[in-house]
PDB file of N, CA, C and O in Angstrom:
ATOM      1  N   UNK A   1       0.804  -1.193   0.000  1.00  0.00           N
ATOM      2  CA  UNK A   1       0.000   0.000   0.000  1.00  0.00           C
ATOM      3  C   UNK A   1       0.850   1.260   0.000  1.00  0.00           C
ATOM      4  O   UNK A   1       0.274   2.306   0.299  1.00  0.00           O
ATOM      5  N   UNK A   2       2.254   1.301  -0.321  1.00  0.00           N
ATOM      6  CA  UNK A   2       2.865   2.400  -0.425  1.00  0.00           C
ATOM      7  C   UNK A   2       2.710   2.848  -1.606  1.00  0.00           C
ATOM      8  O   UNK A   2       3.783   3.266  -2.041  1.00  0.00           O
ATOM      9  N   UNK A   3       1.714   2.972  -2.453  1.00  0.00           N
ATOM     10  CA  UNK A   3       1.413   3.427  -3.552  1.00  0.00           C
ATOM     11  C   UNK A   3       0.453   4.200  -2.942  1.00  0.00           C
ATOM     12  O   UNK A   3       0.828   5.369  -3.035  1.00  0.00           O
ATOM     13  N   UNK A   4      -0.323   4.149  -2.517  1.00  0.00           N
ATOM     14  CA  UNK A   4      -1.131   5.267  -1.799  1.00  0.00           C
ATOM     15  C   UNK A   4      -0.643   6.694  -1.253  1.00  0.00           C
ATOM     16  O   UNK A   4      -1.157   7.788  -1.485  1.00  0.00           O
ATOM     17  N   UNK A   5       0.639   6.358  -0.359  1.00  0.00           N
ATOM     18  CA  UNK A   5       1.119   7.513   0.101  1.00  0.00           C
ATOM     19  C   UNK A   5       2.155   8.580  -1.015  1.00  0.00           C
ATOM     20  O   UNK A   5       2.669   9.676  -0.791  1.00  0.00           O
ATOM     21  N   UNK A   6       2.170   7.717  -2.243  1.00  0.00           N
ATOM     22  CA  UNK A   6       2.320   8.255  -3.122  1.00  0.00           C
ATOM     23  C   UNK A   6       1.691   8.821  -4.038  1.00  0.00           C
ATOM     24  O   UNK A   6       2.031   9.949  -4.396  1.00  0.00           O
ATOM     25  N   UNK A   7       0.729   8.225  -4.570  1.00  0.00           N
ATOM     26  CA  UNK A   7      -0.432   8.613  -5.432  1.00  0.00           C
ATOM     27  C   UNK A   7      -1.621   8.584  -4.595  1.00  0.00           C
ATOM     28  O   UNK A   7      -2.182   7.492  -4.689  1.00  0.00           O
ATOM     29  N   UNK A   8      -2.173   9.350  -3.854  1.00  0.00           N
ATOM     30  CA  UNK A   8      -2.829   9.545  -3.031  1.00  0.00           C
ATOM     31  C   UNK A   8      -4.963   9.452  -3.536  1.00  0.00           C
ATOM     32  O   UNK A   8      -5.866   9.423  -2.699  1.00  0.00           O
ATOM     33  N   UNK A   9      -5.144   9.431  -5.033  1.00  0.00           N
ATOM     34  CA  UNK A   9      -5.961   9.502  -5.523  1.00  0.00           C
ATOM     35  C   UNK A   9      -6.009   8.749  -6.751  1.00  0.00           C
ATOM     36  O   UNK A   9      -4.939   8.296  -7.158  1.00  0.00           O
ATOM     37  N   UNK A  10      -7.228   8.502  -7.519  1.00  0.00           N
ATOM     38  CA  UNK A  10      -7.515   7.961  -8.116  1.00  0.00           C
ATOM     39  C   UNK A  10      -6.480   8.156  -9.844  1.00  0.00           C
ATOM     40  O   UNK A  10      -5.806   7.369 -10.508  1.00  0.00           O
ATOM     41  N   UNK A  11      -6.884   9.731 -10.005  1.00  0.00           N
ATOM     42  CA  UNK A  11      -6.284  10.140 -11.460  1.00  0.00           C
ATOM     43  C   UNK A  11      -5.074   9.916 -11.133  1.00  0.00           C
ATOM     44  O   UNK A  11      -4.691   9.227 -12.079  1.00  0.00           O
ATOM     45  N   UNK A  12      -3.925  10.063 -10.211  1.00  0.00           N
ATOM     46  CA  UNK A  12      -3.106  10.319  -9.971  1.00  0.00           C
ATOM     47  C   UNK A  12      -1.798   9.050  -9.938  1.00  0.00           C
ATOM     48  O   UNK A  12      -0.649   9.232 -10.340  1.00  0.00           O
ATOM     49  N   UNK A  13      -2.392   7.661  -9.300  1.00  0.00           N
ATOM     50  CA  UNK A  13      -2.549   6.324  -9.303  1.00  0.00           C
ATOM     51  C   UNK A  13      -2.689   5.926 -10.724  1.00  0.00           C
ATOM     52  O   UNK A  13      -1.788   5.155 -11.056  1.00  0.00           O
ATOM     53  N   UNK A  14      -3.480   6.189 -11.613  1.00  0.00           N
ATOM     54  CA  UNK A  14      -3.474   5.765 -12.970  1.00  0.00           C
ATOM     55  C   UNK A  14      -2.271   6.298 -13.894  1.00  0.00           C
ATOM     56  O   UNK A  14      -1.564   5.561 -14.581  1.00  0.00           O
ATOM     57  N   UNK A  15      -2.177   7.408 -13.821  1.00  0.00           N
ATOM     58  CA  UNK A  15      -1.328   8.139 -14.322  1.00  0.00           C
ATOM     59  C   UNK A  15       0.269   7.945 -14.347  1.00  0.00           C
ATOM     60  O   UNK A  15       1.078   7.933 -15.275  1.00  0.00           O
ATOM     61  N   UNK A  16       0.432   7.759 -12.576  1.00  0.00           N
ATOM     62  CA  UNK A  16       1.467   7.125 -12.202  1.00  0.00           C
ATOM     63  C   UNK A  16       2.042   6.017 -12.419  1.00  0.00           C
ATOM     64  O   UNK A  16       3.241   5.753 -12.516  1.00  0.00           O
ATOM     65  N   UNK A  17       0.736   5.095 -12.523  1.00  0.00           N
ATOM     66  CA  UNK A  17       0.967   3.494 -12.869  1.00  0.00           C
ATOM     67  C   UNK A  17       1.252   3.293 -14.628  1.00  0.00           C
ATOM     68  O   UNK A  17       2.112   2.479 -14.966  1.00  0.00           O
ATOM     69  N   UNK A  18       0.678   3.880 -15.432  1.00  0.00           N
ATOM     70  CA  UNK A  18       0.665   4.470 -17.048  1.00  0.00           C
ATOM     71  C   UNK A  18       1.699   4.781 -17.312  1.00  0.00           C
ATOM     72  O   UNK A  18       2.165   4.494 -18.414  1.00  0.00           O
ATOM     73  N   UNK A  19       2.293   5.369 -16.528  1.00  0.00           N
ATOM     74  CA  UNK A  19       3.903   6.208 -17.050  1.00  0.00           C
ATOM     75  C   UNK A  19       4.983   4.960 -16.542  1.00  0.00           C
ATOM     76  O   UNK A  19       5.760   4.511 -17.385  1.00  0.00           O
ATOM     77  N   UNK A  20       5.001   4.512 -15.383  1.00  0.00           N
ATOM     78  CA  UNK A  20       5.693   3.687 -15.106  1.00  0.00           C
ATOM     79  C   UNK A  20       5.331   2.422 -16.274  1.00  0.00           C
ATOM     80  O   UNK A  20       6.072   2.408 -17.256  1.00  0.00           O
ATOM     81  N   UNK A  21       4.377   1.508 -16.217  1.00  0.00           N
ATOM     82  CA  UNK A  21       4.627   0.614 -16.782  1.00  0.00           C
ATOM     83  C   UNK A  21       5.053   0.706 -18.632  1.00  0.00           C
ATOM     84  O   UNK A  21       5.162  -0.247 -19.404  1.00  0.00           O
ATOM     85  N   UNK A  22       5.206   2.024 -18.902  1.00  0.00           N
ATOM     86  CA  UNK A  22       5.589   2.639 -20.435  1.00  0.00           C
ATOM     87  C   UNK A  22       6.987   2.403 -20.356  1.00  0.00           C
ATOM     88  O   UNK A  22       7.795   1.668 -20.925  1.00  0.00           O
ATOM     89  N   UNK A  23       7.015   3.549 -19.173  1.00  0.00           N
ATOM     90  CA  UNK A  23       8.439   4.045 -18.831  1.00  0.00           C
ATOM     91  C   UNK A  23       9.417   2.971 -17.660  1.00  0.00           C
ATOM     92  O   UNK A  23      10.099   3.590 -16.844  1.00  0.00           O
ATOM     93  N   UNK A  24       9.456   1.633 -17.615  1.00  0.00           N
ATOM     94  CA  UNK A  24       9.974   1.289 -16.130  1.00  0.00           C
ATOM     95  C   UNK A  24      11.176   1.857 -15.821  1.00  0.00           C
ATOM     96  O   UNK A  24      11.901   2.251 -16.734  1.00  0.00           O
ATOM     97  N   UNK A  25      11.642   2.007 -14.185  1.00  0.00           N
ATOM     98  CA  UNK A  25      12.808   2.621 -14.021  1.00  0.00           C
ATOM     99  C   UNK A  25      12.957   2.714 -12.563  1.00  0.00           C
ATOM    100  O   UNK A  25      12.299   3.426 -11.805  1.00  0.00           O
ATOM    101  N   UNK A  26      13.696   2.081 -12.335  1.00  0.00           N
ATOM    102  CA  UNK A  26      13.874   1.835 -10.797  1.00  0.00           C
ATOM    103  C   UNK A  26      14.054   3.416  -9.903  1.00  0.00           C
ATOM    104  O   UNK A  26      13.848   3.571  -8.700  1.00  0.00           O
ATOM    105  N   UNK A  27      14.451   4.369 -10.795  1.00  0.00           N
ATOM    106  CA  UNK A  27      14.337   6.061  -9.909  1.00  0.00           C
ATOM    107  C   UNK A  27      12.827   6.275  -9.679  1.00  0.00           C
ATOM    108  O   UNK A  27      12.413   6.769  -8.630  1.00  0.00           O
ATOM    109  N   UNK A  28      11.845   5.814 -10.895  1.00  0.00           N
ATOM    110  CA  UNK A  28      10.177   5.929 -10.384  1.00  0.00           C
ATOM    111  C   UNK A  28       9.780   4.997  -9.602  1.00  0.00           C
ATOM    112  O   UNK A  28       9.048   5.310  -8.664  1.00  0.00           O
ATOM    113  N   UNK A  29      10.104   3.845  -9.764  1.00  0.00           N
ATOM    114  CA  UNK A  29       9.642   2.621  -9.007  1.00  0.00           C
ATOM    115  C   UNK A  29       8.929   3.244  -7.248  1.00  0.00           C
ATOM    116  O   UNK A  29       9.379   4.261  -6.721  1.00  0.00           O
ATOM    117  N   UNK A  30       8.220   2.707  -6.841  1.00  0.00           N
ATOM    118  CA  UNK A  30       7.450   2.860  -5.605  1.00  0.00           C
ATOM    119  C   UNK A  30       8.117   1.440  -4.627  1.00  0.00           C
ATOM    120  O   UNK A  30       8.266   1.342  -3.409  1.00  0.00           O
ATOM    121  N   UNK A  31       8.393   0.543  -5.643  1.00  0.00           N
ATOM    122  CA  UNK A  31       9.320  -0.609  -4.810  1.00  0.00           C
ATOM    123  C   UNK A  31      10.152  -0.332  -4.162  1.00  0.00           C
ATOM    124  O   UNK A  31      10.668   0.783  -4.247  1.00  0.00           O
ATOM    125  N   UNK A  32      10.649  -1.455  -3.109  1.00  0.00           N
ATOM    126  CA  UNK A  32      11.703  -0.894  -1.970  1.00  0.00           C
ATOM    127  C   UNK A  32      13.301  -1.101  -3.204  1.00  0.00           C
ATOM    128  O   UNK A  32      13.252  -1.535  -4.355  1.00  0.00           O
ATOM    129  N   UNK A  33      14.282  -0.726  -2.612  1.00  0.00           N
ATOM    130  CA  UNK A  33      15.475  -1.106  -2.993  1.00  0.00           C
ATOM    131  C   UNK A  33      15.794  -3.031  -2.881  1.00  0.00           C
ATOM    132  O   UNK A  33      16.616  -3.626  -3.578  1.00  0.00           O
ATOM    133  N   UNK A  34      15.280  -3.397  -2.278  1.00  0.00           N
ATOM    134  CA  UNK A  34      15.754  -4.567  -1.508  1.00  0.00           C
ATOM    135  C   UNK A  34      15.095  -5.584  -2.878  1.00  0.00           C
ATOM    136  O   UNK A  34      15.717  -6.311  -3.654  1.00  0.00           O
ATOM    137  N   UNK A  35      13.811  -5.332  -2.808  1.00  0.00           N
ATOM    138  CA  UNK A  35      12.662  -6.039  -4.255  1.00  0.00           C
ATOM    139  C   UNK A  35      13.057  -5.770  -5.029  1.00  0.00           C
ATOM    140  O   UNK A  35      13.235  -6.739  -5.767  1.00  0.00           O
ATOM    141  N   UNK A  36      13.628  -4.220  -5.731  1.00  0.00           N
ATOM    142  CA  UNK A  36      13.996  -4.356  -7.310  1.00  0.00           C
ATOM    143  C   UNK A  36      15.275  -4.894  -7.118  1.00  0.00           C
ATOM    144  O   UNK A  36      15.393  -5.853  -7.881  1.00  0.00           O
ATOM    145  N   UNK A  37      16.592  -4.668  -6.254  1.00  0.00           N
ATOM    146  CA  UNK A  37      17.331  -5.392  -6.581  1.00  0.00           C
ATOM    147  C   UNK A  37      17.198  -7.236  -6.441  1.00  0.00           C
ATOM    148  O   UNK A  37      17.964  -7.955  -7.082  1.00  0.00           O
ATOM    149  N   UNK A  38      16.682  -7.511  -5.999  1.00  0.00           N
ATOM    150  CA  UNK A  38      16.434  -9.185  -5.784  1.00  0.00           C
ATOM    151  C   UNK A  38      15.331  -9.858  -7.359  1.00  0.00           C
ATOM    152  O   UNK A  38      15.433 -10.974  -7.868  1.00  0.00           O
ATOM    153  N   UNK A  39      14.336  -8.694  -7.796  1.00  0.00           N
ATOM    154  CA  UNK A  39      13.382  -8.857  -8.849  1.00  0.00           C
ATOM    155  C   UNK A  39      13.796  -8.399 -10.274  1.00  0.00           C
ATOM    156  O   UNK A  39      13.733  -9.002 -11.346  1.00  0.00           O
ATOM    157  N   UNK A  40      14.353  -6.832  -9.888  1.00  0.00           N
ATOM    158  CA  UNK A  40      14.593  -6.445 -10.716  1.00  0.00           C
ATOM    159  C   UNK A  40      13.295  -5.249 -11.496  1.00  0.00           C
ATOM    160  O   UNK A  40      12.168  -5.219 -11.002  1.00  0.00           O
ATOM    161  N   UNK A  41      13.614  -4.435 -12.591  1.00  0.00           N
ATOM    162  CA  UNK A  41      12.887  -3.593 -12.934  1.00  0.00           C
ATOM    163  C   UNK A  41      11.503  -4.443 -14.045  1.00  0.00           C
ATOM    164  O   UNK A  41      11.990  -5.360 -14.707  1.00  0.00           O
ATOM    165  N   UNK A  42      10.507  -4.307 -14.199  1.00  0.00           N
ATOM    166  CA  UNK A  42      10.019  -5.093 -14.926  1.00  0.00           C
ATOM    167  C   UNK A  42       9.907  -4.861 -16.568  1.00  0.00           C
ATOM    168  O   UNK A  42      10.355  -3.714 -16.571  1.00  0.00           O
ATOM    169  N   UNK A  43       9.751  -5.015 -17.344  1.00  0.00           N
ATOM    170  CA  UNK A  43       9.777  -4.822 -19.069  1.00  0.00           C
ATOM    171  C   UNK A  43       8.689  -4.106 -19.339  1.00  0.00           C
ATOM    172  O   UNK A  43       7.523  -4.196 -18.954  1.00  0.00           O
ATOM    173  N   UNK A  44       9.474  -3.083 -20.356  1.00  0.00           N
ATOM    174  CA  UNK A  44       8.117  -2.138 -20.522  1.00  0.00           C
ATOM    175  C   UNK A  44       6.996  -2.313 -21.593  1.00  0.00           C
ATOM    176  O   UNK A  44       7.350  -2.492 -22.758  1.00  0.00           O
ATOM    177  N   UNK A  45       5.513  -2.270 -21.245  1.00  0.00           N
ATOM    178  CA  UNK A  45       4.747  -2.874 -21.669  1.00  0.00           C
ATOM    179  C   UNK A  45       4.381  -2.958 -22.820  1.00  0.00           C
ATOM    180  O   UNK A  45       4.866  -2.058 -23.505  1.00  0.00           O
ATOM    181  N   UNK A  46       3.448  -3.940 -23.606  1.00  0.00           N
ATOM    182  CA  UNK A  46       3.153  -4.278 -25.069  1.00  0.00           C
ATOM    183  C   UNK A  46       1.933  -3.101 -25.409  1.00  0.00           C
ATOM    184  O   UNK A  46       1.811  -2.456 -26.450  1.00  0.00           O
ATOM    185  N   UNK A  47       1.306  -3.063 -24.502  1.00  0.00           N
ATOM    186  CA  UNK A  47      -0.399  -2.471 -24.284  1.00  0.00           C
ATOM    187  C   UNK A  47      -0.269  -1.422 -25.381  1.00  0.00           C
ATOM    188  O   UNK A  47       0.689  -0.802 -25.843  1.00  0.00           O
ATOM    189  N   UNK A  48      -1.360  -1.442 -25.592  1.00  0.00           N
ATOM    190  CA  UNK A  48      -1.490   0.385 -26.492  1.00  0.00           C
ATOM    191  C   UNK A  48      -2.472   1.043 -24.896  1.00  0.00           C
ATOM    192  O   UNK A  48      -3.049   0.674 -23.874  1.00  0.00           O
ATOM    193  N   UNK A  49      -2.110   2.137 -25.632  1.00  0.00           N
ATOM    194  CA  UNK A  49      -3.001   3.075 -24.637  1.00  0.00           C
ATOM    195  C   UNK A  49      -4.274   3.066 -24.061  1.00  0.00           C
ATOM    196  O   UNK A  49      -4.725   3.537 -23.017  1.00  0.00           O
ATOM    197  N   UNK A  50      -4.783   2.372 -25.051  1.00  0.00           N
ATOM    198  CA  UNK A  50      -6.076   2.506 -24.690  1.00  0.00           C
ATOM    199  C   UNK A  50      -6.570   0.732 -23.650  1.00  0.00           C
ATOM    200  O   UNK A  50      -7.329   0.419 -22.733  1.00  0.00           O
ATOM    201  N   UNK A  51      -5.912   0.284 -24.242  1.00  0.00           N
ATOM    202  CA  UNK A  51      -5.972  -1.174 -23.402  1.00  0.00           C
ATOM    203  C   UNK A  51      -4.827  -0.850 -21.800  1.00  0.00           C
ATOM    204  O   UNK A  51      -4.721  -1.676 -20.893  1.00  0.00           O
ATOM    205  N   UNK A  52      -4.353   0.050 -21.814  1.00  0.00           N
ATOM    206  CA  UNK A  52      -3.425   0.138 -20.547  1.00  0.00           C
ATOM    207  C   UNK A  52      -4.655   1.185 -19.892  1.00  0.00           C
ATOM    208  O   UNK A  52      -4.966   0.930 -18.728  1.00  0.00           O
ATOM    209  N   UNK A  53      -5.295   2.219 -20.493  1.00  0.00           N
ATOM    210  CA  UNK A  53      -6.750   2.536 -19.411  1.00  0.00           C
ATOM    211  C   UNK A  53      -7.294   1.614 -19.009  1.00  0.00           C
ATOM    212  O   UNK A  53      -7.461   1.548 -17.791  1.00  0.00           O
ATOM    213  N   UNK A  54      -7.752   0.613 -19.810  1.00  0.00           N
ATOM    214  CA  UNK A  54      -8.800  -0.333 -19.563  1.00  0.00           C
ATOM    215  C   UNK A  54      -8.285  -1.128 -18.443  1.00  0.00           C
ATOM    216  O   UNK A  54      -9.051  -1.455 -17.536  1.00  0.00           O
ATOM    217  N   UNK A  55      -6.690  -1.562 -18.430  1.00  0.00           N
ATOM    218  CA  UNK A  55      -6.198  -2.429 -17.557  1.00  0.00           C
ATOM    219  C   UNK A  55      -6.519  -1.467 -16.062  1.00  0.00           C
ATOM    220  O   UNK A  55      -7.027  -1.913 -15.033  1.00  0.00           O
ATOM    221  N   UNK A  56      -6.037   0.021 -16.316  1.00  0.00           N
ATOM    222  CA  UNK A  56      -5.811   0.048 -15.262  1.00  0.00           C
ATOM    223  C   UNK A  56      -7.312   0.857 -14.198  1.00  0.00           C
ATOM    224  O   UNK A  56      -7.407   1.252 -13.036  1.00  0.00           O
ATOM    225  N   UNK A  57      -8.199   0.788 -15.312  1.00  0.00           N
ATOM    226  CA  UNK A  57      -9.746   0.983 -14.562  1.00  0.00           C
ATOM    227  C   UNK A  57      -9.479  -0.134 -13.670  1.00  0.00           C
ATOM    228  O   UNK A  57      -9.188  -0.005 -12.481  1.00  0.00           O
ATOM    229  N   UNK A  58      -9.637  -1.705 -14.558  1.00  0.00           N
ATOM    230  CA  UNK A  58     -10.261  -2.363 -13.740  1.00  0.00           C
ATOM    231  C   UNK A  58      -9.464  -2.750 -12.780  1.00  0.00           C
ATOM    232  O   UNK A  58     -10.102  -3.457 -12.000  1.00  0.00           O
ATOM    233  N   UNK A  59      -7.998  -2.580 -12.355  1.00  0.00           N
ATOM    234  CA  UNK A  59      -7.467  -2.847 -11.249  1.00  0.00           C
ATOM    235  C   UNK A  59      -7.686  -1.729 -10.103  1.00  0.00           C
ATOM    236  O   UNK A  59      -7.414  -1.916  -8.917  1.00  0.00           O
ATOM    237  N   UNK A  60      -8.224  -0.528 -10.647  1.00  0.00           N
ATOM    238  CA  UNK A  60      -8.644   0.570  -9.780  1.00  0.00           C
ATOM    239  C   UNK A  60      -9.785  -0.175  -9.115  1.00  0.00           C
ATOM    240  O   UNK A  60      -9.792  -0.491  -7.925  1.00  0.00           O
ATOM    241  N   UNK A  61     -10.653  -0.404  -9.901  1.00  0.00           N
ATOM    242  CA  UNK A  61     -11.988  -1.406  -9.456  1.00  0.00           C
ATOM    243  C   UNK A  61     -12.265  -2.086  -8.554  1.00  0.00           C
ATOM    244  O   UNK A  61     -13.100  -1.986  -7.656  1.00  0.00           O
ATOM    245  N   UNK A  62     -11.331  -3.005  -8.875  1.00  0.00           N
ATOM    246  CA  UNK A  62     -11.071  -4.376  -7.947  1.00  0.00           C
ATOM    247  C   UNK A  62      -9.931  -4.234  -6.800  1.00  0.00           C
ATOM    248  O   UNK A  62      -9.976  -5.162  -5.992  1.00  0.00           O
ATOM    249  N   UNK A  63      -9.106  -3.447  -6.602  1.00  0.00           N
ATOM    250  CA  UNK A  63      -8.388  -3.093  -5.661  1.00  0.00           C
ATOM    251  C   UNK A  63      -7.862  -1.808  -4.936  1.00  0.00           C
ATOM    252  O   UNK A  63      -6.711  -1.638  -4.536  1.00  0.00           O
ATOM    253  N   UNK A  64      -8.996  -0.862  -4.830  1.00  0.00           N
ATOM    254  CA  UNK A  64      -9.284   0.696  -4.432  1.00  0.00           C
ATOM    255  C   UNK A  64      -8.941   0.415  -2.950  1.00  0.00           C
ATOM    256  O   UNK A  64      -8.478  -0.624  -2.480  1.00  0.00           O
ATOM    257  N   UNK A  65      -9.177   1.248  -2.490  1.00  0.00           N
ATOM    258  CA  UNK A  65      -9.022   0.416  -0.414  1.00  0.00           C
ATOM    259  C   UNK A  65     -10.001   1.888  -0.163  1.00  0.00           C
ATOM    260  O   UNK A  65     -10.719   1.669   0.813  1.00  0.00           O
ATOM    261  N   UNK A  66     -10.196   2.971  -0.595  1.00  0.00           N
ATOM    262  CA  UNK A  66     -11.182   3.987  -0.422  1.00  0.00           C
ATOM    263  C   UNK A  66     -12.256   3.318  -0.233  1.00  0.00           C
ATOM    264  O   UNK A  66     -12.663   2.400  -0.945  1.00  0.00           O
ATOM    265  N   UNK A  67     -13.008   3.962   1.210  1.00  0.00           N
ATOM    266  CA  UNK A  67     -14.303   3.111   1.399  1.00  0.00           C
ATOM    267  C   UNK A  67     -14.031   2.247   1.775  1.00  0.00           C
ATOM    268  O   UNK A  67     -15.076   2.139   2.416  1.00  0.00           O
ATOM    269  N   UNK A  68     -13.346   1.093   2.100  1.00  0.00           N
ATOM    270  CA  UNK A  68     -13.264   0.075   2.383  1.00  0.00           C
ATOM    271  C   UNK A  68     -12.489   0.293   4.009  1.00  0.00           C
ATOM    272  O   UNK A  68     -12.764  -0.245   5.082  1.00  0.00           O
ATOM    273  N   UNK A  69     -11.472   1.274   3.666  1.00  0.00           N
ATOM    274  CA  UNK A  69     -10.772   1.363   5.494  1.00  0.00           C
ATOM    275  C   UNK A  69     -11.531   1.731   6.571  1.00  0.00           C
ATOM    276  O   UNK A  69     -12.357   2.628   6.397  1.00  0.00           O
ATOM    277  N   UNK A  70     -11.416   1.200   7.696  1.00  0.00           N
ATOM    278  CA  UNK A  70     -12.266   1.800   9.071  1.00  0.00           C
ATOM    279  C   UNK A  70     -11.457   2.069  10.300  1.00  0.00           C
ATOM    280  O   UNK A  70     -12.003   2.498  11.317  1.00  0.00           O
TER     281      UNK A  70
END
C-alpha cells in the first residue's frame, strides 16, 4: 500500500501506474530497494493506450481500499 502515500488519488494512481509501466525505471519505481534489486525492474509494456486505461480501470476497481478502510 505504499502506492497510496504516493499517489494519493484515483487520477493520480493511474497516471502514475501508465507512465511507469511505459516508462519502467527503478528512480520511479514505488518498490523498496531490496525487491527491485532481488526482482529487478520489470519490461516495458506491449499495451497500447487505450488497453493500458482499460487495464488500469479495472485494477482501480477491484483493488481501491477507499471506502473500504475503518
Amino acid at each position: 500500500m505504499r502506492y497510496l502515500l504516493v499517489y494519493s488519488g484515483e487520477n493520480n494512481l493511474k497516471a502514475g501506474l501508465k507512465h511507469y509501466l511505459k516508462y519502467p525505471s527503478k528512480d520511479i519505481s514505488v518498490m523498496s530497494d531490496l525487491f527491485l534489486d532481488t526482482y529487478g525492474v520489470k519490461h516495458k509494456t506491449v499495451l497500447s493506450d487505450r488497453q493500458l486505461d482499460e487495464v488500469l480501470d479495472t485494477y482501480w476497481d477491484k483493488f481501491k481500499v477507499f471506502g473500504k478502510l475503518k
